[in-house]
C-alpha angles and dihedrals in degrees: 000000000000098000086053093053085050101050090051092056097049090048090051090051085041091057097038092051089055087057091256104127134035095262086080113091112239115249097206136251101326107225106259115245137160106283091212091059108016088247123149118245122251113264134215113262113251120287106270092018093136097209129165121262118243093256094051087059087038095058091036091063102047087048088060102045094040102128096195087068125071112247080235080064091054108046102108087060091068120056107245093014126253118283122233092260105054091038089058090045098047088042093058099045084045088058091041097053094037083053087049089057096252088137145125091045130182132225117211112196113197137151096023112180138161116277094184143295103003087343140117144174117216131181110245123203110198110197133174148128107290091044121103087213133335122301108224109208121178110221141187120233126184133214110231109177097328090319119120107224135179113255102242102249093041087060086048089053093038094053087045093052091039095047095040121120114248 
């Protein structure tokens, strides 16, 4: 009688100490996270964050490659506009690339998150015909007067990888 008495209470501390039974002290809410990598998932933006859907960035981004459209035509997409220089520079590599077959593109918006005051970052998938597969790039958009903007740098990035030979 006494060894089965025994063997209870060890079965009892075995399974308690695998976390099976409420003598085990709760650990706490484990982060989640994607059970096939070990990632964790992406979460909501902060209650009163006030971020850009997908399909305002999307749109934004084909506003800004579309080779049929002056870049004079486009620079209230960019903060601080787009020089002479660079316009006639991105207008000409948009007309190239649209001659080589590289449109209609897509833009993929995925992962948007605040980046600071009236700012965010967002994951961008270009796809299109002459890509092998689509090009993620992260950009920076900036919120002007309740407009969402690219970042410049981010435009100049986002007409590079939109213009580039595959």
């Amino acid at each position: 009688m006494k060894s089965a008495a025994t063997v209870a209470v060890l079965a009892v501390l075995g399974g308690a100490a695998a976390g099976l039974s409420p003598l085990a002290a709760p650990a706490g809410p484990a982060p989640v996270r994607l059970a096939a990598v070990g990632a964790p998932l992406p979460q909501d933006p902060p209650p009163g964050q006030n971020l850009p859907t997908p399909e305002q960035l999307s749109n934004l981004c084909n506003q800004v490659t579309d080779p049929g459209v002056s870049y004079t035509t486009k620079t209230n997409l960019v903060e601080n506009g787009i020089g002479p220089d660079e316009g006639h520079v991105a207008d000409h590599d948009l007309r190239k690339a649209y001659r080589n077959g590289n449109f209609p593109e897509t833009f993929t918006v995925t992962n948007i998150a605040p980046a600071g005051p009236n700012m965010a970052s967002a994951d961008v998938a270009i796809a299109g015909p002459r890509f092998a597969g689509p090009v993620i790039k992260q950009l920076a958009f900036v919120n002007t007067d309740g407009n969402w903007i690219l970042q410049h740098d981010a435009a100049i990035a986002l007409i590079q990888a939109a213009t580039a030979t595959n």
